[in-house]
C-alpha distance (Angstrom), angle and dihedral (degrees) to the residues before:
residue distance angle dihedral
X1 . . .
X2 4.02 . .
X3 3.57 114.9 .
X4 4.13 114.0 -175.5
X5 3.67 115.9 -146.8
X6 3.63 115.6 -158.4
X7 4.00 149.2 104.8
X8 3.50 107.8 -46.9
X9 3.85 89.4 -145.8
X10 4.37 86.0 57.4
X11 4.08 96.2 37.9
X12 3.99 106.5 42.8
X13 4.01 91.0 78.7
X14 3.89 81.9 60.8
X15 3.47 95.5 62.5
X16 4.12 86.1 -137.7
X17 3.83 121.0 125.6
X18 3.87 119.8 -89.1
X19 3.54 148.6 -149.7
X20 4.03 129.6 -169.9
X21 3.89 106.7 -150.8
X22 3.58 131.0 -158.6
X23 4.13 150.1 121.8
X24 3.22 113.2 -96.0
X25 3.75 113.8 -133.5
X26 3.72 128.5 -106.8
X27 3.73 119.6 -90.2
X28 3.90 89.5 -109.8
X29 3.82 127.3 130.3
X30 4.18 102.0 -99.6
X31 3.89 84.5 -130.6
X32 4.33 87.3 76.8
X33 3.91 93.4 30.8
X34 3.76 94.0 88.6
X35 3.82 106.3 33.9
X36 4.03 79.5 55.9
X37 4.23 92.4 44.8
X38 3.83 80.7 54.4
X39 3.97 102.3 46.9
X40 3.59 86.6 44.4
X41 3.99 96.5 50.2
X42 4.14 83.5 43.9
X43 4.13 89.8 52.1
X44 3.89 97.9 42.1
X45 4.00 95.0 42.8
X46 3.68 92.7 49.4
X47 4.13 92.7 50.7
X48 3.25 88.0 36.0
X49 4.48 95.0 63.1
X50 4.18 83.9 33.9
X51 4.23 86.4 63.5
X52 3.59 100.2 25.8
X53 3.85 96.9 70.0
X54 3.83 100.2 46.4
X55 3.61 87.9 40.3
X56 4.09 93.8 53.2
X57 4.32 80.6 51.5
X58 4.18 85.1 54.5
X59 3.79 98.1 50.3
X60 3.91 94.0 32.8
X61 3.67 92.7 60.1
X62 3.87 96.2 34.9
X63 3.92 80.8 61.1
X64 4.31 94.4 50.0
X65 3.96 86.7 46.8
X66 3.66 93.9 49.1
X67 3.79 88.9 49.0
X68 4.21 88.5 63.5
X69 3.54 141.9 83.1
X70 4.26 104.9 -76.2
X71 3.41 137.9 144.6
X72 4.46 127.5 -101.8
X73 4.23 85.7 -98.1
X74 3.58 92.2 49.4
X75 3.88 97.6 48.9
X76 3.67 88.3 44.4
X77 4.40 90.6 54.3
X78 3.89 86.6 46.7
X79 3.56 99.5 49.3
X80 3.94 87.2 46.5
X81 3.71 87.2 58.5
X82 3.82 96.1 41.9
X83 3.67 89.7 50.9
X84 3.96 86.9 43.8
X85 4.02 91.3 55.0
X86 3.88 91.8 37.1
X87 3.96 84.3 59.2
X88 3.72 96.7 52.6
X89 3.89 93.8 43.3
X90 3.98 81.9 61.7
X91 3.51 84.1 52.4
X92 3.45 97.7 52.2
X93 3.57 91.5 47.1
X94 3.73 101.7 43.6
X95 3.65 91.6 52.8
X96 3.55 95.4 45.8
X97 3.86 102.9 50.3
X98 3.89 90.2 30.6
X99 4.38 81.3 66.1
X100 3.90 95.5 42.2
X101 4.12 81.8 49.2
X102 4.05 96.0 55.3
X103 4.05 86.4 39.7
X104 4.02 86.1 50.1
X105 3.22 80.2 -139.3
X106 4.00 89.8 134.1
X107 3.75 121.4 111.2
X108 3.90 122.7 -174.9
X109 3.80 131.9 -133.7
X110 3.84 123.2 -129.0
X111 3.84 107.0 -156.5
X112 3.63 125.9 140.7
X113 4.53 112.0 -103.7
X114 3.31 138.0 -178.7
X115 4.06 105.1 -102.9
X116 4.01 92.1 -146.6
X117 3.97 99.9 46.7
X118 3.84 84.1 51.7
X119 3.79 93.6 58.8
X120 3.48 100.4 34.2
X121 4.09 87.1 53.4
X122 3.77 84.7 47.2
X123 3.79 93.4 50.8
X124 3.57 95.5 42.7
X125 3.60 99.0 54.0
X126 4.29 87.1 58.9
X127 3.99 97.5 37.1
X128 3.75 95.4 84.3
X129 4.17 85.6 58.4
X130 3.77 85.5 46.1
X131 3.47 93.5 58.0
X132 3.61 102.7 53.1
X133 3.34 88.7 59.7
X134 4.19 93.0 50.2
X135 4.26 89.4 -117.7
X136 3.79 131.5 159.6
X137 3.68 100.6 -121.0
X138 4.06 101.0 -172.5
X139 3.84 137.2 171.1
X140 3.13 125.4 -162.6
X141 4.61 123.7 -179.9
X142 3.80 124.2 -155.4
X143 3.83 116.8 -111.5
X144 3.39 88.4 -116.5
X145 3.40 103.2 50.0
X146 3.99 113.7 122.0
X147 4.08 120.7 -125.1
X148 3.32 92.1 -123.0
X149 3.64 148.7 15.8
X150 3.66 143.3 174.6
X151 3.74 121.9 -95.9
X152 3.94 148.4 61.0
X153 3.56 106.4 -20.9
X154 3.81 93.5 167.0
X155 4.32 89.9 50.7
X156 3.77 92.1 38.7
X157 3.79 88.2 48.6
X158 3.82 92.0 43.9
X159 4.12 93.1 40.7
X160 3.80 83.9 56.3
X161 3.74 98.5 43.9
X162 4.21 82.2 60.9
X163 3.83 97.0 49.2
X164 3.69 99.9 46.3
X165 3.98 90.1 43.1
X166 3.67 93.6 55.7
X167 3.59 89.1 42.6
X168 4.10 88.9 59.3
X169 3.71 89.4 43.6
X170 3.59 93.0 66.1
X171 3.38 100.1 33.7
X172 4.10 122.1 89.3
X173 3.85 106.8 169.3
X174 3.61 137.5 14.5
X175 4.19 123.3 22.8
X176 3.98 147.8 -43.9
X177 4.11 103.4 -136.3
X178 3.97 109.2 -169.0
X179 3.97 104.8 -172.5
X180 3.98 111.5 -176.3
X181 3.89 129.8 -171.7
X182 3.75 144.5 145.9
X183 3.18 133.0 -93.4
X184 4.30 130.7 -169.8
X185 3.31 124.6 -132.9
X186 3.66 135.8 177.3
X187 3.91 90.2 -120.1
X188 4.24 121.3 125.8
X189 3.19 136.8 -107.0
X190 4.41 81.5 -2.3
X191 3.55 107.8 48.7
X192 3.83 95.1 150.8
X193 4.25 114.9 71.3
X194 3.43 124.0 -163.3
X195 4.34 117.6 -130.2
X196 3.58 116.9 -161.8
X197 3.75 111.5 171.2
X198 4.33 115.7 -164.3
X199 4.01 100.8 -165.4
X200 3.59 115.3 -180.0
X201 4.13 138.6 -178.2
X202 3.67 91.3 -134.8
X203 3.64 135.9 129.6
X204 3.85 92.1 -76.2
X205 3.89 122.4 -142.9
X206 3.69 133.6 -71.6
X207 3.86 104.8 -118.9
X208 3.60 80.3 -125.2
X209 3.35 103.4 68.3
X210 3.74 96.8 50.2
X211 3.71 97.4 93.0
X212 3.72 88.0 60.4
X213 3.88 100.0 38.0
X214 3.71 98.2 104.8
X215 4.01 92.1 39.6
X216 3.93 118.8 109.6
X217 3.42 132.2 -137.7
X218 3.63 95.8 21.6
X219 3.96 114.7 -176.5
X220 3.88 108.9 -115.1
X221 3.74 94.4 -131.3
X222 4.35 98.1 135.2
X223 3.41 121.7 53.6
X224 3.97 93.2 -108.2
X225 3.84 90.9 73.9
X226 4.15 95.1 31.4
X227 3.77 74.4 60.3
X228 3.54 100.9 47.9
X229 3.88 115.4 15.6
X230 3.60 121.1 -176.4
X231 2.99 95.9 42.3
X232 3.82 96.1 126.7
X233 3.77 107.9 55.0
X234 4.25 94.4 59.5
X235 3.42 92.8 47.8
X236 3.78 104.2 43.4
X237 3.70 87.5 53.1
X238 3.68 99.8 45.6
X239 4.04 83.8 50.8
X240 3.62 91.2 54.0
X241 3.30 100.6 43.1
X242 3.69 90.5 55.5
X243 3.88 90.2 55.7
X244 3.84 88.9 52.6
X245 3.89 89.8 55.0
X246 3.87 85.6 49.9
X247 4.32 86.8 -110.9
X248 3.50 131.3 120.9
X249 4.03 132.1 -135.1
X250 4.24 109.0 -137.4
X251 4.04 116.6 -171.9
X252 3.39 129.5 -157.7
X253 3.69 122.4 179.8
X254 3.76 143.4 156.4
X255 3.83 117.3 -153.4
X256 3.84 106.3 -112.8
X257 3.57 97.1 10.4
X258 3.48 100.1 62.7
X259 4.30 148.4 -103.9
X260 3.61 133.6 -83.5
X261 3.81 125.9 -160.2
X262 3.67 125.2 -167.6
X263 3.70 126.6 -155.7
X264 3.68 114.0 -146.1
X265 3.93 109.6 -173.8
X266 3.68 126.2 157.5
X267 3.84 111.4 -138.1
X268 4.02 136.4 157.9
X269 3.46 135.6 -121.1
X270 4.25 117.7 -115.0
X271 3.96 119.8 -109.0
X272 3.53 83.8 -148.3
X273 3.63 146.9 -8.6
X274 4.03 119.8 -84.8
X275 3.42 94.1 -154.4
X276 4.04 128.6 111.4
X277 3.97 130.3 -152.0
X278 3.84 108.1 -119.1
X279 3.70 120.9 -126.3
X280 3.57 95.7 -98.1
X281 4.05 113.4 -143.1
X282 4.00 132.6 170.4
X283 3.84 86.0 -92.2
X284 3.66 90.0 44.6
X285 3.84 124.2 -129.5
X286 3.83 124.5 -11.2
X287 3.65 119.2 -116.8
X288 3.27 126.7 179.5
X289 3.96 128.1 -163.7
X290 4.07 128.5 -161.6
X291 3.56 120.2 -170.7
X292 3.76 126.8 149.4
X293 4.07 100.9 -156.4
X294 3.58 116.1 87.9
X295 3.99 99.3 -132.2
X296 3.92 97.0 35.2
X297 4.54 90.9 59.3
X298 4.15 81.3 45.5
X299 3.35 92.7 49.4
X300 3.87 94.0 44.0
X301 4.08 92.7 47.9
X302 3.40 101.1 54.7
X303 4.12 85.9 44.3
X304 3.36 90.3 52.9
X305 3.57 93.0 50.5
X306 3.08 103.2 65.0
X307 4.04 102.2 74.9
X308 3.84 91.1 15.2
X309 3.80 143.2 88.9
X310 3.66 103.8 166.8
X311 4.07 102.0 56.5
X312 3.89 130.8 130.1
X313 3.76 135.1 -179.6
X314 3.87 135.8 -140.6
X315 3.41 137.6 173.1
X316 3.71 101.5 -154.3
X317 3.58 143.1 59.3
X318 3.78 84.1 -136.7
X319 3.56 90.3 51.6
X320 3.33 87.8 54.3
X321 3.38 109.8 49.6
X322 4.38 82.9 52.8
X323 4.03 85.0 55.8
X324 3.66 94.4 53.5
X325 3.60 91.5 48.2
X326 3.64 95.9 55.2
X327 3.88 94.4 42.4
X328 3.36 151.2 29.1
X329 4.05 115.6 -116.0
X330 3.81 124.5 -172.1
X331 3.67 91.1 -147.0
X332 3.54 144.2 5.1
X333 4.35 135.1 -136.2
X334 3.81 103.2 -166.3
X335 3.70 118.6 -178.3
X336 4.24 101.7 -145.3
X337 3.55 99.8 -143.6
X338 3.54 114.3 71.4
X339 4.03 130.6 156.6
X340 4.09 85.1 -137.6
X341 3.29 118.5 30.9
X342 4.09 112.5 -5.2
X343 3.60 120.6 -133.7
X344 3.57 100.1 -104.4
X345 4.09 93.6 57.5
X346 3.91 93.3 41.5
X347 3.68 85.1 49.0
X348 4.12 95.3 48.7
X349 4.01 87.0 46.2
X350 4.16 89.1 44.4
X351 3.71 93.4 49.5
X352 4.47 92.5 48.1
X353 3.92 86.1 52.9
X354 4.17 112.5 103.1
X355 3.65 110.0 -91.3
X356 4.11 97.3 17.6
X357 4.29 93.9 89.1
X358 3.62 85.5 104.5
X359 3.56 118.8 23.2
X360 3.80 119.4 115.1
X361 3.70 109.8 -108.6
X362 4.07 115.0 -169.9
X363 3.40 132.1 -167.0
X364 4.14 128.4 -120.7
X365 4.32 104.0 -168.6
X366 3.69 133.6 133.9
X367 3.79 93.2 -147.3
X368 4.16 105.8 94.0
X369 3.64 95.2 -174.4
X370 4.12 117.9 146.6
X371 4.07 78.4 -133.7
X372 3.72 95.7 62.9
X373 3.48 97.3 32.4
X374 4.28 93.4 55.7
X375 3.73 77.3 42.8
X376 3.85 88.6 67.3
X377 3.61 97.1 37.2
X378 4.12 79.8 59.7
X379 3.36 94.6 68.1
X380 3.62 105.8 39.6
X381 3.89 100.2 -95.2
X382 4.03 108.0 161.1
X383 3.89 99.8 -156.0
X384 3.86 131.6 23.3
X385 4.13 106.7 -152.5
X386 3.53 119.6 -167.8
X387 3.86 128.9 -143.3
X388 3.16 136.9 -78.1
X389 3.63 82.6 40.9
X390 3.60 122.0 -138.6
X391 3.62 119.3 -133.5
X392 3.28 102.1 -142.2
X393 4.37 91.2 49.4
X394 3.81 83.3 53.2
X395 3.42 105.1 50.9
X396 4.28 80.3 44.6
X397 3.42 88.8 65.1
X398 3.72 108.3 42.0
X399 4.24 89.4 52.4
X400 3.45 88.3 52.4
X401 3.84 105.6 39.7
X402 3.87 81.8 42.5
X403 3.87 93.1 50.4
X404 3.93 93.3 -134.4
X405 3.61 139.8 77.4
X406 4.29 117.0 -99.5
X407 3.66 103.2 -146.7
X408 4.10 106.1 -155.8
X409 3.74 110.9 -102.2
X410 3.90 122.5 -99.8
């Protein structure tokens, strides 16, 4: 059986069956609903910084140890623990932008990304799960499909991260495929929509649990969700972001042959690139990195090191804006919360210096707010990076925003 799940307004032309999902609110008078939305955003941003920084420290240095000389028992304990602190990051996250969603108090960015770092970040943030379980994890891009294109390349990324998870969840043998392309429409000012298909060989889904697939915190009262809990929360906040992007999330799925979900999003395609050619030296480009907590700058030097000559550390904002004086850097990391100087006023000051107009800026914080993150957009700052960063997001950024590949080191 194939069931479509999808806006009944977008899916009746199709002649296919359809669902509308959604939460229904709580029986509370509307007059309480967003002094509560707002306590509850206050409460889950401010635990959410208190872990995120201790927690960047775990994974960071989980990374450095994994990178030396152990034994096959070792590895195997430290990529337990990775996997452990990768989980509760998604935690963190889900929770966090699954509250900003109900407050619609979620904005999105429109810069231009590269459409195959996006994926590949996505992909490589949910292969270590894959293979545990011994699972093809493939991706495969259209022809056709444009470098880049303007959008949300941090929501996409995250929107994808959920699909493809769930799809390894239920999935015990065989292969996740996700197959994106492009497809033209007549639509303005986004003519151009983005299709990422997630086909699995899982377990496929009941027909009767479609019209509470995209519903969080479902009770695990049948032995489909004893079997699989969580499996609300992902999904609920993939589906909503997808409505916030103006996009759509259709399933197909066949009990014991397996589920397909389709990614809908309507993007556009860049005028021009945003990207700038560093200054290229015999040390290669300058970057410089600002971060105030002790584990997070040794974490981000020996990163850094790996594909770079030209790197130095401070801890300071003051420090800093003294190392941009003295030199020249092709690109900046600044950490925004600093004791001294934060990162958005060392960055205002570094960007009025001669020779600093145009160089890409990016931010390190573990605050995801839409406040700070217009904030940096105020300024000029190119990128906005959440902690615990992720290696592979990092290194993302600093190609493009450099306008050249890094190779690592030998």
């Amino acid at each position: 059986m194939v069931v479509h799940v999808g806006s009944p307004e977008e899916t009746q032309d199709q002649g296919k069956p359809t669902l509308e999902l959604g939460v229904a609110p709580p029986d509370r008078p509307q007059t309480d609903r967003p002094q509560l939305d707002q306590v509850k955003g206050v409460f889950l941003a401010s635990l959410n910084h208190e872990i995120r920084t201790p927690l960047s420290g775990i994974m960071g240095m989980l990374d450095l140890l994994l990178e030396t000389s152990i034994d096959d028992d070792q590895r195997d304990y430290l990529n337990a623990a990775r996997l452990c602190a990768e989980s509760l990051s998604e935690l963190l996250n889900s929770s966090l932008e699954y509250a900003a969603l109900e407050a619609g108090q979620i904005s999105l960015e429109e810069t231009e990304f590269s459409v195959k770092e996006m994926l590949e970040s996505a992909l490589a943030q949910q292969r270590p799960k894959a293979d545990i379980k011994q699972l093809r994890l493939r991706l495969t891009l259209d022809p056709g499909l444009p470098e880049t294109l303007i959008g949300d390349a941090s929501r996409l990324r995250e929107l994808m991260g959920h699909l493809v998870n769930n799809a390894i969840k239920f999935t015990h043998t065989g292969s996740v495929d996700v197959r994106v392309s492009l497809r033209t429409t007549a639509t303005v000012p986004k003519p151009d929509v983005l299709v990422a298909e997630v086909r699995d060989t899982g377990i496929g889904i009941p027909s009767d649990k479609l019209a509470t697939l995209f519903e969080s915190f479902q009770p695990g009262e049948s032995g489909f969700a004893r079997a699989y809990p969580g499996l609300g929360l992902g999904l609920a906040l993939a589906q909503k972001l997808a409505k916030v992007m103006g996009g759509r999330i259709l399933v197909e799925s066949r009990p014991g042959v397996g589920s397909t979900f389709t990614l809908e999003a309507p993007l556009r395609r860049p005028a021009a690139t945003e990207g700038q050619q560093a200054r290229v030296t015999d040390l290669g480009p300058a970057v410089l990195a600002v971060e105030d907590d002790p584990i997070g700058i040794t974490v981000l030097r020996h990163v850094l090191q790996r594909r770079l000559k030209n790197v130095d550390c401070v801890a300071s904002g003051r420090e800093a804006l003294e190392a941009a004086a003295r030199k020249h850097y092709d690109l900046v990391l600044m950490d925004l919360q600093m004791p001294d100087i934060n990162g958005l006023e060392a960055a205002l000051r570094i960007r009025q210096m001669e020779g600093y107009r145009d160089v890409p800026i990016l931010a390190l914080t573990a605050s995801c707010s839409d406040q700070v993150r217009e904030q940096c957009r105020a300024i000029g700052m190119k990128a906005f990076l959440s902690k615990p960063i992720d290696a592979n997001e990092l290194w993302s950024a600093v190609s493009r925003y450099l306008g050249r590949e890094i190779p690592r080191q030998q």
